[in-house]
C-alpha positions as CSV (number, residue, x, y, z in Angstrom):
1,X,84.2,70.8,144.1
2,X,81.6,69.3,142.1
3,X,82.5,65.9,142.3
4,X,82.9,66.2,146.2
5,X,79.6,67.2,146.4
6,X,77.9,64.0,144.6
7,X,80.3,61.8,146.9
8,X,78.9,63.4,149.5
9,X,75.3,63.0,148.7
10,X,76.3,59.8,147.1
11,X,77.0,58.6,150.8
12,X,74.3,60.3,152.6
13,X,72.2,58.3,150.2
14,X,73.5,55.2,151.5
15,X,73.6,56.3,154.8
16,X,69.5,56.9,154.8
17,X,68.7,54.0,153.4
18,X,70.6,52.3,156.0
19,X,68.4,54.3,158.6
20,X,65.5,53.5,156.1
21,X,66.2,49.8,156.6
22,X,66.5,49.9,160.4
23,X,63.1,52.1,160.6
24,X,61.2,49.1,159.9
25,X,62.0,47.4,162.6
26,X,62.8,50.3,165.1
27,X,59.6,52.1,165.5
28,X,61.2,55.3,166.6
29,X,63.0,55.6,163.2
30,X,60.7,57.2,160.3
31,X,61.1,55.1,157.3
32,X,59.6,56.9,154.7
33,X,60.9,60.8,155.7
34,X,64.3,58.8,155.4
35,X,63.8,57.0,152.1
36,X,62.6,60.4,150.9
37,X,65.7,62.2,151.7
38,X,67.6,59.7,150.6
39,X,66.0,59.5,147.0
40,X,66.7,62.8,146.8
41,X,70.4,62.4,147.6
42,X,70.9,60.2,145.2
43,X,69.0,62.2,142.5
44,X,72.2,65.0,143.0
45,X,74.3,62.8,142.3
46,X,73.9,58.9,141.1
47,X,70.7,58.9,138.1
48,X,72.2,54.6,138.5
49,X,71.0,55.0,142.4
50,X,68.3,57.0,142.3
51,X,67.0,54.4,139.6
52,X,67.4,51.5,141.8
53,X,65.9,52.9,144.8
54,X,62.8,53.9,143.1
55,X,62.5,50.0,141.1
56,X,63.4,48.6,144.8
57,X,61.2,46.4,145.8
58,X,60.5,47.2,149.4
59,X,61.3,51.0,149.0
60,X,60.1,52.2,145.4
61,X,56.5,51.9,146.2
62,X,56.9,53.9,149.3
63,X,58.6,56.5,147.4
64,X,56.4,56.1,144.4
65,X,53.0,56.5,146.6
66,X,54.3,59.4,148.8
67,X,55.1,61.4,145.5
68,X,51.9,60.8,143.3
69,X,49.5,60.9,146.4
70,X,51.1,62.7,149.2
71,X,49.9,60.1,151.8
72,X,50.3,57.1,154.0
73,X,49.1,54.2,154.8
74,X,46.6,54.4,158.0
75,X,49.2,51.6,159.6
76,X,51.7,53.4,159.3
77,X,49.7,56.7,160.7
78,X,48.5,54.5,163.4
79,X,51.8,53.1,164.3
80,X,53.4,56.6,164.1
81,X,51.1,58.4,166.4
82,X,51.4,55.5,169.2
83,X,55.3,55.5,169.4
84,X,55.3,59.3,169.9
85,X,52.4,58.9,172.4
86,X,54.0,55.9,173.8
87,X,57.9,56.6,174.0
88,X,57.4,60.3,173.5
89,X,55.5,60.4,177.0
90,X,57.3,57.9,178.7
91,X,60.6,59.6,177.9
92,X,59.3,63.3,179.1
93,X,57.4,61.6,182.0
94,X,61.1,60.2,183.2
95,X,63.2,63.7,182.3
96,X,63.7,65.7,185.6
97,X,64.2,69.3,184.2
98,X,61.4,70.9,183.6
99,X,63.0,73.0,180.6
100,X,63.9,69.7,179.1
101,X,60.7,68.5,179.9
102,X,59.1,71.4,177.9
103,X,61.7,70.9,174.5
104,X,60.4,67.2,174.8
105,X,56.7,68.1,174.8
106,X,57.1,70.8,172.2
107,X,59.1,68.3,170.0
108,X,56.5,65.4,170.7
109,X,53.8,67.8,169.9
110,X,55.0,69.1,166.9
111,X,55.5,65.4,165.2
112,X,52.2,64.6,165.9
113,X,51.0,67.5,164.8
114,X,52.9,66.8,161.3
115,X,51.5,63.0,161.6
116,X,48.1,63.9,162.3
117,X,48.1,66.4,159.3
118,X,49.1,64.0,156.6
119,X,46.1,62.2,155.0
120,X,45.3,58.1,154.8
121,X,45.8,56.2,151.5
122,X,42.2,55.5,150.3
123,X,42.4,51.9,149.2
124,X,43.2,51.9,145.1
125,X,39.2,50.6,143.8
């Protein structure tokens, strides 16, 4: 059972980074959360993967700076808390049900609420 287990992390691993890749591009897809996950994935089961995520050199300084600092970059803030405003609103403004309408909101809410909390990068001196 073991080794079914680190295939399936193995994958999931792959399959984060692949969400990772298209979150830069897609603004409603949270690059970082994913890269996260995904570093953990591969740290139950591939130490090779797990390496060469955190040495990429795209991804391993996201990683890297989310783990020693526990921020983000005020971009990446700023970009974060327009596409929930932005798409977030536009999608509960166009729902009809007003119970849908309320999940939406309280979903919305509750990402910016996460967003908002997380502190800026200070710029390294």
């Amino acid at each position: 059972m073991v080794g079914k287990s680190k295939i399936l992390y193995l994958i999931a691993g792959f399959a984060l980074v692949a969400l990772a890749t298209l979150g830069i591009f897609l603004p409603l897809l949270p690059t970082t959360p994913l890269l996260l996950l995904a570093a953990w994935c591969f740290a139950q089961s591939s130490e090779k993967c797990h390496r060469w995520l955190m040495e990429h050199r795209l991804f391993g300084p996201i990683i890297k700076n989310w783990h020693q600092n526990r921020c983000i970059p005020l971009k990446a803030k700023m970009l974060s808390v327009s596409m929930i405003l932005l798409f977030g609103g536009y999608a509960i403004y166009r729902l009809d049900n007003l119970y849908i309408r309320i999940i939406g909101s309280t979903l919305c809410l509750t990402g910016l609420i996460c967003v908002l909390r997380i502190p800026v990068c200070r710029p390294q001196d």
